[in-house]
N, CA, C and O atoms as a GROMACS GRO file, in nm:
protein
  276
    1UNK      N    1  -5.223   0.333  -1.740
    1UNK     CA    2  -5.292   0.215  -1.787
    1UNK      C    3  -5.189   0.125  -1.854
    1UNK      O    4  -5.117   0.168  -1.945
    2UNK      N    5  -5.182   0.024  -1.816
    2UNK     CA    6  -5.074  -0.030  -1.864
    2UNK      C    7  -5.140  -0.237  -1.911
    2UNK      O    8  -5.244  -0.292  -1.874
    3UNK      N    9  -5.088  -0.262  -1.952
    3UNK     CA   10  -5.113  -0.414  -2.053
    3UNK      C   11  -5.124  -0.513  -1.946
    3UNK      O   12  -5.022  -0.561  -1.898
    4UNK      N   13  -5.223  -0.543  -1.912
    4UNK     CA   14  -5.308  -0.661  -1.843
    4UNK      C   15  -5.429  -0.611  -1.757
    4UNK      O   16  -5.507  -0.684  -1.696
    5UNK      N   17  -5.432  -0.464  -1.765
    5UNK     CA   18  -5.498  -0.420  -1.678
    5UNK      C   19  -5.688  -0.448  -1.713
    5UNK      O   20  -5.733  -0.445  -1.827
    6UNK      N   21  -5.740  -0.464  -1.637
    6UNK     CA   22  -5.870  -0.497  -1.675
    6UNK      C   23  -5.982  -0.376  -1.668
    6UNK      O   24  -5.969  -0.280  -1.592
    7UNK      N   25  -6.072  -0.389  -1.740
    7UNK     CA   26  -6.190  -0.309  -1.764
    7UNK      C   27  -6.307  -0.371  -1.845
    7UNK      O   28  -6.305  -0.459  -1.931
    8UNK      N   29  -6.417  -0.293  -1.786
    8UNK     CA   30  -6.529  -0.376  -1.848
    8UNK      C   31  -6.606  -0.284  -1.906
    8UNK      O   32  -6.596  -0.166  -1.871
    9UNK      N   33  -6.699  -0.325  -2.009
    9UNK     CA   34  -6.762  -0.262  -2.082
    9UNK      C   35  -6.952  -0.256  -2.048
    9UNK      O   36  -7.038  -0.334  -2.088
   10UNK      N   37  -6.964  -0.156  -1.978
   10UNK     CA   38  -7.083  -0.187  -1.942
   10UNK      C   39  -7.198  -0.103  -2.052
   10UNK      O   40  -7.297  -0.054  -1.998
   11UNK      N   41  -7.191  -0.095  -2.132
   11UNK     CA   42  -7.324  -0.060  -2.242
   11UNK      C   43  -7.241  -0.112  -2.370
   11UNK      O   44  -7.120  -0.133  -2.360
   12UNK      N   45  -7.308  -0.132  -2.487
   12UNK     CA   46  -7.263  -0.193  -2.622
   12UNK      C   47  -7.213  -0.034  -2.630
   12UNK      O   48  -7.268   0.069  -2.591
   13UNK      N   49  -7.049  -0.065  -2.716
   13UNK     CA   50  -7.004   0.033  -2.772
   13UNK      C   51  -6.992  -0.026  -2.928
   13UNK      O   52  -7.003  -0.145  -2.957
   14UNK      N   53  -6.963   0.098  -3.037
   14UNK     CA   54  -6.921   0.082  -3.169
   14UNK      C   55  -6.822   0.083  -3.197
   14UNK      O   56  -6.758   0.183  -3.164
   15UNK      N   57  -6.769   0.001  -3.256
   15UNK     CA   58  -6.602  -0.030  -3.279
   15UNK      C   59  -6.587  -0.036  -3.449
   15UNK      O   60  -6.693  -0.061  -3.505
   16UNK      N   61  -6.478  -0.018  -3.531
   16UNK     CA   62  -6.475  -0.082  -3.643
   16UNK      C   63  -6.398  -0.156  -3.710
   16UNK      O   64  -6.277  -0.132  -3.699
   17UNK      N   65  -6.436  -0.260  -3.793
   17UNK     CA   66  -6.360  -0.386  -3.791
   17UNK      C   67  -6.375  -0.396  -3.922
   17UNK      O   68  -6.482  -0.411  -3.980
   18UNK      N   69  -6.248  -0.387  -3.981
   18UNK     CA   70  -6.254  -0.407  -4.156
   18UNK      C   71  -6.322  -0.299  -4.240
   18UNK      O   72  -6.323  -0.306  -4.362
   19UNK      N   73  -6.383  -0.190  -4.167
   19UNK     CA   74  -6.453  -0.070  -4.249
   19UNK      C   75  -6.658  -0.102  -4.195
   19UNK      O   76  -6.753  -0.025  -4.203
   20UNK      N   77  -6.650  -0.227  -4.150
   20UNK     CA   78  -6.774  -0.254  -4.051
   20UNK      C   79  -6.805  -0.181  -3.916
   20UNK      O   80  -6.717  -0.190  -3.831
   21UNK      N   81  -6.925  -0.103  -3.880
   21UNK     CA   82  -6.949  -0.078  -3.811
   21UNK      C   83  -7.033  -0.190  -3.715
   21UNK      O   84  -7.147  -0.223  -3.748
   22UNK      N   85  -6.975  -0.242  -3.605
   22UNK     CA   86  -6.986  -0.345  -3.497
   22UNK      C   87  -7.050  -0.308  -3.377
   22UNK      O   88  -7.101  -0.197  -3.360
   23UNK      N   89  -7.050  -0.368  -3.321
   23UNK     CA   90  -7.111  -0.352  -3.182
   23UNK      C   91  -7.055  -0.464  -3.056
   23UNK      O   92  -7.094  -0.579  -3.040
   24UNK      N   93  -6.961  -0.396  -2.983
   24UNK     CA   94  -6.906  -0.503  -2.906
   24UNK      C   95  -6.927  -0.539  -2.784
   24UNK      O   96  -6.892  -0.462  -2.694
   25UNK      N   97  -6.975  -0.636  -2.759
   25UNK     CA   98  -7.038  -0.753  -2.652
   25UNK      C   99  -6.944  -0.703  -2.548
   25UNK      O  100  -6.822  -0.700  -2.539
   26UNK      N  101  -7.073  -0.650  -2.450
   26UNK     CA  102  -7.060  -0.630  -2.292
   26UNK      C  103  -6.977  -0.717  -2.186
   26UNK      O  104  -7.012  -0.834  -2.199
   27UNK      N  105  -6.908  -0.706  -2.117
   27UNK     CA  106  -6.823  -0.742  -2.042
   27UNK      C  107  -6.662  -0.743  -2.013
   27UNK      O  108  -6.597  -0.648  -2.057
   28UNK      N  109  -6.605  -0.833  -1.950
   28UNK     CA  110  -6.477  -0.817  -1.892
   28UNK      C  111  -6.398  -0.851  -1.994
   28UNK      O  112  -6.381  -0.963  -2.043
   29UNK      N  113  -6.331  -0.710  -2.036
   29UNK     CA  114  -6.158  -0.773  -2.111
   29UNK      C  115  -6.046  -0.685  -2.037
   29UNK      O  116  -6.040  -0.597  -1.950
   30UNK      N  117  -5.956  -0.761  -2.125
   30UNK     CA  118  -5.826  -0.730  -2.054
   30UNK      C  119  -5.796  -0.627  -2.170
   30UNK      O  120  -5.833  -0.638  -2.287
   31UNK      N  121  -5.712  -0.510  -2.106
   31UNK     CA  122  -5.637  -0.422  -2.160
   31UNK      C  123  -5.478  -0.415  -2.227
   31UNK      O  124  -5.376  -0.415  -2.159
   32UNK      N  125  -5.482  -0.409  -2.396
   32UNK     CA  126  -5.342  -0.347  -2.389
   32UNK      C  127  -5.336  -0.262  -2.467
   32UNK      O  128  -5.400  -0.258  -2.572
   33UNK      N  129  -5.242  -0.160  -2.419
   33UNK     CA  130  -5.226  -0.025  -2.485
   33UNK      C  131  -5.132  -0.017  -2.566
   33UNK      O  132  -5.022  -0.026  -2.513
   34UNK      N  133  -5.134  -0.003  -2.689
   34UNK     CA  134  -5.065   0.037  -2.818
   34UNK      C  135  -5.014   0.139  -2.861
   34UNK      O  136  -4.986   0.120  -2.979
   35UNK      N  137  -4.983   0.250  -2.825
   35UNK     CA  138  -4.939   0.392  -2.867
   35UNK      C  139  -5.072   0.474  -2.866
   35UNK      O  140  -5.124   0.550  -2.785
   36UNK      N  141  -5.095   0.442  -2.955
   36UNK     CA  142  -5.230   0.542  -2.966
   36UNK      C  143  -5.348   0.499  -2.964
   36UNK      O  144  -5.434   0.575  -2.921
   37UNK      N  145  -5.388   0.358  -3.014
   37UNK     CA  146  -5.444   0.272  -2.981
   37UNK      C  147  -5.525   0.217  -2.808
   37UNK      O  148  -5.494   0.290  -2.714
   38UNK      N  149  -5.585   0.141  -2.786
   38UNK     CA  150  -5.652   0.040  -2.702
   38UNK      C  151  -5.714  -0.064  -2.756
   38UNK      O  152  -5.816  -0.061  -2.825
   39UNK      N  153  -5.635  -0.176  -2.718
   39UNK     CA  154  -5.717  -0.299  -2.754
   39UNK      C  155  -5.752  -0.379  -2.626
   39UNK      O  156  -5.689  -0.410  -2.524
   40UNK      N  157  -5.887  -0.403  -2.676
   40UNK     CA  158  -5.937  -0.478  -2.576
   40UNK      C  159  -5.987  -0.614  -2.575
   40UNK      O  160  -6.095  -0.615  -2.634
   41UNK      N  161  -5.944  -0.768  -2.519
   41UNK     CA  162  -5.936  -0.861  -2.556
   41UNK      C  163  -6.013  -0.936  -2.457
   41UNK      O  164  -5.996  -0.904  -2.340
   42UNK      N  165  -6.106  -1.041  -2.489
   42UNK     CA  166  -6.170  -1.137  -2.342
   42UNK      C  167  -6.049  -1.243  -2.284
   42UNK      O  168  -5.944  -1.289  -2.329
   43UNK      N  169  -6.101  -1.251  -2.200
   43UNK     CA  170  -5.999  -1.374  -2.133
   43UNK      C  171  -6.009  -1.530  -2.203
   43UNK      O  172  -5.913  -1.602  -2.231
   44UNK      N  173  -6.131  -1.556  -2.220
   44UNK     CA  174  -6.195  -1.675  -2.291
   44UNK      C  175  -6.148  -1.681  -2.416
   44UNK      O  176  -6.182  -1.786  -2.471
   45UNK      N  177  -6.053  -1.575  -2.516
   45UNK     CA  178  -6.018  -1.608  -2.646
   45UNK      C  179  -6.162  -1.524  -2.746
   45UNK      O  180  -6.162  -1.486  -2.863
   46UNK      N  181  -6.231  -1.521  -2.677
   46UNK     CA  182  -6.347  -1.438  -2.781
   46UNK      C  183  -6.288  -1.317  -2.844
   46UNK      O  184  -6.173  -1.283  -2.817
   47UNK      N  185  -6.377  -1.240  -2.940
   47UNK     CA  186  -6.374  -1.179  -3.007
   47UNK      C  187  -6.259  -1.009  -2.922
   47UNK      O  188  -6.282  -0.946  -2.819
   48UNK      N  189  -6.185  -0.997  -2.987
   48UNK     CA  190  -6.149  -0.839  -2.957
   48UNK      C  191  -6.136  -0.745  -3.034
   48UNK      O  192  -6.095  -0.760  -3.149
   49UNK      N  193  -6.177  -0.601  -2.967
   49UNK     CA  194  -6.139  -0.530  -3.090
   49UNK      C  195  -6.047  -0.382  -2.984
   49UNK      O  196  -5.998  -0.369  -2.872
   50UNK      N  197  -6.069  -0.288  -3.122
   50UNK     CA  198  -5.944  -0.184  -3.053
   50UNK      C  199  -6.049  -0.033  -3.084
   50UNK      O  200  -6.140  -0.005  -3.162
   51UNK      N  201  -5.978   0.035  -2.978
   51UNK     CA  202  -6.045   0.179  -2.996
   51UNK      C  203  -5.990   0.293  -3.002
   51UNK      O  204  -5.911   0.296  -2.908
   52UNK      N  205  -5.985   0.388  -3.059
   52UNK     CA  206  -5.820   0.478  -3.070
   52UNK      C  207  -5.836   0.525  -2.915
   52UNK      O  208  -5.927   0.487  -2.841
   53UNK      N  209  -5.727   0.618  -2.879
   53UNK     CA  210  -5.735   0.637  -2.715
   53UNK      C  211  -5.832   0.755  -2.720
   53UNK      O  212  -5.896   0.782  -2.618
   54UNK      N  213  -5.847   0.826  -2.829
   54UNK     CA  214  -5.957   0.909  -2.797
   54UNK      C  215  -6.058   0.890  -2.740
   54UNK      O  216  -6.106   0.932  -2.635
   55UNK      N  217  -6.104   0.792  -2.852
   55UNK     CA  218  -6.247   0.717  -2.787
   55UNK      C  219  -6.266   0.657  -2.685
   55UNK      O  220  -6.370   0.666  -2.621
   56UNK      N  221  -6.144   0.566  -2.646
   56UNK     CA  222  -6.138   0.480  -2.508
   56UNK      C  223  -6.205   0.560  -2.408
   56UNK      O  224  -6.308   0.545  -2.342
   57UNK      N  225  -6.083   0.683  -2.422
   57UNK     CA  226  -6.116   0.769  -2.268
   57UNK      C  227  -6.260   0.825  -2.311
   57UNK      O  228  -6.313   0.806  -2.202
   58UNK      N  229  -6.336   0.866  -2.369
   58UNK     CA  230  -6.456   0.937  -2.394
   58UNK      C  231  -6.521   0.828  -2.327
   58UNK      O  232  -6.581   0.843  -2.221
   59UNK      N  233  -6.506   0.692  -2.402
   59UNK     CA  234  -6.615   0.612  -2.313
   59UNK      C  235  -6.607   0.583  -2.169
   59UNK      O  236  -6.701   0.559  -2.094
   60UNK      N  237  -6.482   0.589  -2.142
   60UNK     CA  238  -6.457   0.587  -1.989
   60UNK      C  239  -6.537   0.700  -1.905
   60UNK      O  240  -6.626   0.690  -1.820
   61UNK      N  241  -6.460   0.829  -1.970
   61UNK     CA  242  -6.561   0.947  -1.892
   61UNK      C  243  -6.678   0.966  -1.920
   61UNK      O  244  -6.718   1.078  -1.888
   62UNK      N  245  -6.760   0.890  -1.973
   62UNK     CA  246  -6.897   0.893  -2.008
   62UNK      C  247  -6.966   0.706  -1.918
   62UNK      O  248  -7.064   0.635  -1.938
   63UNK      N  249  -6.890   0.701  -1.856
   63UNK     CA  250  -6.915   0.569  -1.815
   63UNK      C  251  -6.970   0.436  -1.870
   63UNK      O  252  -7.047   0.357  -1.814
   64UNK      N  253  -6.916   0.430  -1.985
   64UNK     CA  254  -6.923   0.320  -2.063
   64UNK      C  255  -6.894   0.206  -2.060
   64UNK      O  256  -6.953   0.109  -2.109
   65UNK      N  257  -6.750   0.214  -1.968
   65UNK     CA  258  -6.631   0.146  -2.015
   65UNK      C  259  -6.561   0.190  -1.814
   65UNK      O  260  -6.518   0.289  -1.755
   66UNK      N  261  -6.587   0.065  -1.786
   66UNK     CA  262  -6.462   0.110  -1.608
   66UNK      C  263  -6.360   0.038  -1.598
   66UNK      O  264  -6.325  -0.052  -1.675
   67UNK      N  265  -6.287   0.087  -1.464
   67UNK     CA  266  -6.159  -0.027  -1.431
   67UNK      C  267  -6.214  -0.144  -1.344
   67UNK      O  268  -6.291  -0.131  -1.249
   68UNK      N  269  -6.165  -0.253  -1.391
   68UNK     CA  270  -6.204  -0.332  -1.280
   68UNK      C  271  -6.091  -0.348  -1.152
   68UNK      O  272  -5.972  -0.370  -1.175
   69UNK      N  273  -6.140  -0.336  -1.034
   69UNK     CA  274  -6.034  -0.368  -0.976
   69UNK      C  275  -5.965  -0.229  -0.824
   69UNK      O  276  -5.861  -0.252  -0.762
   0.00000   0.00000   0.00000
């Protein structure tokens, strides 16, 4: 997985932002990977947030979260 790669988020996942528990808006962002990290960003400049890679892949293998492409 490497930094531009795309994926979309197909059910609301929980993310946390400042010690807030969020809920982040369905659809297409772009991928970049941070060490241990995943952040995931829209193309449009909207809102992004990040998910440790634990979680990434959980939501992936739970089909949360696919590749686009």
């Amino acid at each position: 997985m490497g930094s531009g790669t795309k994926a979309i988020v197909k059910d609301p996942i929980y993310c946390n932002a400042s010690g807030a528990r969020e809920t982040a808006p369905c659809g297409e962002y772009i991928i970049d990977n941070r060490c241990d990290c995943v952040l995931l960003c829209k193309n449009s400049g909207e809102k992004s947030f990040t998910l440790s890679l634990d979680a990434f892949i959980q939501h992936l293998t739970e089909g949360r979260i696919a590749f686009v492409g």
